[in-house]
N, C-alpha and C positions, 0 to 999 in steps of 0.2 A: 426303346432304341438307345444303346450309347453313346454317351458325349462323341466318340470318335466317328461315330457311324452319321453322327452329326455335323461331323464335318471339322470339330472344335480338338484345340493342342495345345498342350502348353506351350509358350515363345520360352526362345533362349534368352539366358537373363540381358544381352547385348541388343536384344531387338527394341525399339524405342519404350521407357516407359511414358506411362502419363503421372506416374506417382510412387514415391514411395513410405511402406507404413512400418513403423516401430511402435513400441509398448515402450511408457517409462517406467524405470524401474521404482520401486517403492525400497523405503528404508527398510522395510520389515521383509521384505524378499528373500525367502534360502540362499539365494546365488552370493547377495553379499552383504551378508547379516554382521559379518567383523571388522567387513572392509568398503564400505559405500563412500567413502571419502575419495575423492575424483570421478566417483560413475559418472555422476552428471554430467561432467566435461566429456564425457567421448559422446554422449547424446548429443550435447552440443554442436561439438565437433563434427558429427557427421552433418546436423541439418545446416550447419553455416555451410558444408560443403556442395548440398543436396539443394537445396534453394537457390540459387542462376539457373538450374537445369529441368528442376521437373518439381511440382505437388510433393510433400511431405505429409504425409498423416501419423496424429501420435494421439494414440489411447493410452487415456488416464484411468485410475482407481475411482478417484472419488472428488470430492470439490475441494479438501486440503490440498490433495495430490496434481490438482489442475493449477491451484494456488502456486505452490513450488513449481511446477514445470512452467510456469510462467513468468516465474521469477526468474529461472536460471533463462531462458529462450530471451529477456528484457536484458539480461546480463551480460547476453551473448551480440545484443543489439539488434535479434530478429523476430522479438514481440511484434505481433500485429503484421508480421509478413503476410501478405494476400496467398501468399502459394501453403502456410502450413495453414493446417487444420486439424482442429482435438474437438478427441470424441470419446464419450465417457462409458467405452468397453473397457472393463478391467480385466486385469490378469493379475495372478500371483507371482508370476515370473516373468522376465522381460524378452524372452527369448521369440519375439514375433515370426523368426523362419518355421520355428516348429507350428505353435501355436497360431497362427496368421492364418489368412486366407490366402488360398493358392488359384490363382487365377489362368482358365484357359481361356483360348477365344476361337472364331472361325471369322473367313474371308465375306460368306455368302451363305445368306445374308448377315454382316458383320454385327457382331457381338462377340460378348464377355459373359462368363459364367465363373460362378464361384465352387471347389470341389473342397468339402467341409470331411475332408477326413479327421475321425476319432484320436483325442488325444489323452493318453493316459500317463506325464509324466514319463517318459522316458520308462517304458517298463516300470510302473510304479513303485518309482524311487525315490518319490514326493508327494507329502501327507496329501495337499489338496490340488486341485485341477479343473474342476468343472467350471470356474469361469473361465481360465483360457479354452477350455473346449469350448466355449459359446461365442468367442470371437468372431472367427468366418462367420456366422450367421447374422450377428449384430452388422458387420462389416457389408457384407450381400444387401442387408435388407436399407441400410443405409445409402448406398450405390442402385437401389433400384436393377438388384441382377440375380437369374437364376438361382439358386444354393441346390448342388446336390452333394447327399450324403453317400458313399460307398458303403458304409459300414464296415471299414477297415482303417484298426490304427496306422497313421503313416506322419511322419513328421517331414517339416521341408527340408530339414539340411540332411535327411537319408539318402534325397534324391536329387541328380543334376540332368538336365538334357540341354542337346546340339538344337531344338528346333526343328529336326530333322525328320525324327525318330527314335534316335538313339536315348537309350534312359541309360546312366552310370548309377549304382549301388553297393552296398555291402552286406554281403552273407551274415557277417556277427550281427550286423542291428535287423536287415528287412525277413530277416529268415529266425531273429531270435524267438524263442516260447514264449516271452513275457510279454510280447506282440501281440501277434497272431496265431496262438497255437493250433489253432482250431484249419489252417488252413496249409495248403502245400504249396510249394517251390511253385509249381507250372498256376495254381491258383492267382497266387500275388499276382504275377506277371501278366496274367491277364487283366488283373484288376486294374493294374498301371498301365496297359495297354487301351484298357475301356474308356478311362477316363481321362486320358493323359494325351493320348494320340499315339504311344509309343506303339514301334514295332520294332523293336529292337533292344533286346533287356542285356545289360553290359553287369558282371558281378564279378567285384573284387572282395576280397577277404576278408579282414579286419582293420580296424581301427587305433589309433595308437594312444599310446597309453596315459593314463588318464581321463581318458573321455569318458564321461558317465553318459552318453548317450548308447554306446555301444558299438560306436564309430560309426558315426558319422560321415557320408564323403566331403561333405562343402571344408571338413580339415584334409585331407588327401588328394583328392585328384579332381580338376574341375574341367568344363571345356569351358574352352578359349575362342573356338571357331569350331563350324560344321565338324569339320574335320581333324580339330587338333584339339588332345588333351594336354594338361598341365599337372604335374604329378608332384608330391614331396619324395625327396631320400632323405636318407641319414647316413653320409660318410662314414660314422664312428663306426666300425664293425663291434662291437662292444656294448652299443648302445639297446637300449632295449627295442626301441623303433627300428633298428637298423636290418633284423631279416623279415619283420611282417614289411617293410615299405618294399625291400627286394623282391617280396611275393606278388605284391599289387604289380610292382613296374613288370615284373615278365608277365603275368597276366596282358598287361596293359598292350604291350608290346606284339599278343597276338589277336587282338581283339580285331572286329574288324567291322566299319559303318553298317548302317542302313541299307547300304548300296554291294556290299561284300568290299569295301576298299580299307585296306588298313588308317589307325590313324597316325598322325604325326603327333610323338610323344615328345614331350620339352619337361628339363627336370626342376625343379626349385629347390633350392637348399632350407636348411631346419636352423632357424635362430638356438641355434642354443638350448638347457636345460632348467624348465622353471618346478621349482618344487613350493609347494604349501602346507603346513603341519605334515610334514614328512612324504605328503603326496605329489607324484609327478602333474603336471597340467599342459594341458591338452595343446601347445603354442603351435602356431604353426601359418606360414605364408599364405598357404592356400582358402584362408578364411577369409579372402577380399570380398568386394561386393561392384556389380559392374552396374553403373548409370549412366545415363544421358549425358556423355561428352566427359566424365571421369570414371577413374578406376579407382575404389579405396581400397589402399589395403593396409591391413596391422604392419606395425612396426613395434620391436621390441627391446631398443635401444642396443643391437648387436651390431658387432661388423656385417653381416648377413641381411642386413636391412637393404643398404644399399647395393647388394647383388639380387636382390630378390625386385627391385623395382625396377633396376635395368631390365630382368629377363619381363618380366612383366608390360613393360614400354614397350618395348619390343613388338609384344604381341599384340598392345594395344595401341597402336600410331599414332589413331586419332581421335585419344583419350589421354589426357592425363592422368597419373597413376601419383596419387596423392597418398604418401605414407602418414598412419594416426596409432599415435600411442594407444597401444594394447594391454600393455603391462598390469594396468588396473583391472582391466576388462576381462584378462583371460585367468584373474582368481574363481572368475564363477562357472568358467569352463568351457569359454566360447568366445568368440570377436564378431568380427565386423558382419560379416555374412551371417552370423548365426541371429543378430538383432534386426537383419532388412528382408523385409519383403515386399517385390517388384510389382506392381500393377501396372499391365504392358497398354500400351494405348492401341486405340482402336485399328481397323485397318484405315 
């Protein structure tokens, strides 16, 4: 029987957690092998922000790498916090939305399960992997909770949902060959259907540029409520993002819930143009992360910082929307949302 037929769904990332888990990054990490100099401080950063609200969990490498993450957490003055907790599942890369445990749960009888989809480095784009693939399972067996395996690669920032039903994706990454080639369009969809709770698969196009994931949506369009998405543009007509974001918004615009109701789409604007050895990177508002009573989201020292947290306040009332420098962070190709994954509390 499937998770769904069990009764079990993913929660929207706004429905309470009990915790949330990141991976620290290691000095020897691809993401930021030239440039590790400030990572620490946005780990930081997030758990000085994440600790009044809810559990923190952060997997380390090894007993050096526990050494250092204890240093910096003493540094930050939240050594010996009762709410974090480390645990010594290693990864090669710090990227916990991908590599993380994705957690569903049901009402009746309440639980939580863990869904340990396959992770192959973003389309094997990186030498090694198999400990981040062993994460979810270290993670499950540590939490004393189900682990099942789909048997399909799917990373967490491909996918967003309302809670509802509704699942948001994109064709360049959940549809790419280097995936799942073995499987078709109407296949996936069941698969995120089975395990997800989804009944309603939402597909936009591509990802912008720079993204070595293959686009990603948690950089593009996220929901905000049941009913309402939140989207990037790019003004510039010029720019290279500025006709794939056009493409997503008309999509977006006739999409329509769970229920056949359109949604209400809200736009974000784009910080600006970051390039690294001659390459664009992947910056963008929409890679916040939503917790227990705050909203984090990248800031990238633009004028556009400060319109992008109004629209965001906005939508979140009654949450503060705490802007964290990104600038370091998105050398490796990703921000806030791309390093947290939400473990929803019970019913």
């Amino acid at each position: 029987m499937t998770l769904a037929r069990q009764g079990f769904r993913m929660p929207a990332e706004w429905e309470p957690h009990a915790a949330t888990w990141l991976s620290y990054p290691r000095r020897e990490c691809h993401s930021f092998l030239t440039q590790f100099n400030g990572i620490p401080d946005v780990w930081l950063a997030i758990c000085q922000h994440l600790v009044p609200h809810e559990e923190v969990h952060l997997n380390y490498f090894d007993e050096d790498h526990r050494h250092e993450l204890e240093g910096v957490l003493k540094r930050g003055g939240i050594s010996g916090n009762p709410t974090i907790h480390l645990h010594p599942f290693p990864a090669y890369e710090p990227w916990c939305r991908d590599h993380g445990p994705i957690f569903v749960k049901r009402p009746h009888p309440p639980g939580l399960a863990v869904v340990d989809w396959d992770f192959n480095a973003w389309g094997l784009k990186y030498p090694s992997f198999d400990l981040d693939d062993e994460v979810p399972a270290r993670s499950a067996r540590h939490l004393h909770l189900p682990l099942i395996r789909p048997g399909l690669i799917l990373e967490g920032g491909s996918i967003d949902v309302n809670g509802c039903g509704s699942l948001l994706t994109t064709e360049s990454c959940l549809l790419n060959r280097n995936r799942n080639p073995h499987l078709s369009k109407r296949e996936i969809e069941q698969a995120l259907c089975d395990h997800l709770g989804a009944t309603n698969i939402l597909w936009l196009g591509k990802g912008i540029s720079g993204d070595d994931t293959d686009g990603h949506v948690d950089d593009l369009s996220r929901f905000v409520a049941p009913d309402t998405i939140v989207t990037i543009v790019e003004e510039d007509p010029t720019d290279i993002n500025h006709a794939v974001l056009q493409d997503n918004l008309r999509r977006l615009r006739s999409m329509k819930d769970q229920d056949g109701k359109p949604f209400r789409i809200v736009t974000l604007p784009m910080p600006g143009v970051f390039v690294r050895e001659g390459r664009r990177l992947p910056a963008s508002y929409a890679n916040f992360y939503i917790a227990n009573n705050v909203v984090l989201m990248p800031a990238y020292q633009h004028p556009n910082d400060a319109k992008a947290q109004r629209i965001l306040q906005e939508l979140f009332p009654k949450r503060k929307v705490i802007p964290v420098d990104c600038r370091q962070l998105i050398w490796g190709r990703g921000a806030i949302h791309c390093i947290t994954q939400q473990q929803p509390s019970l019913p």
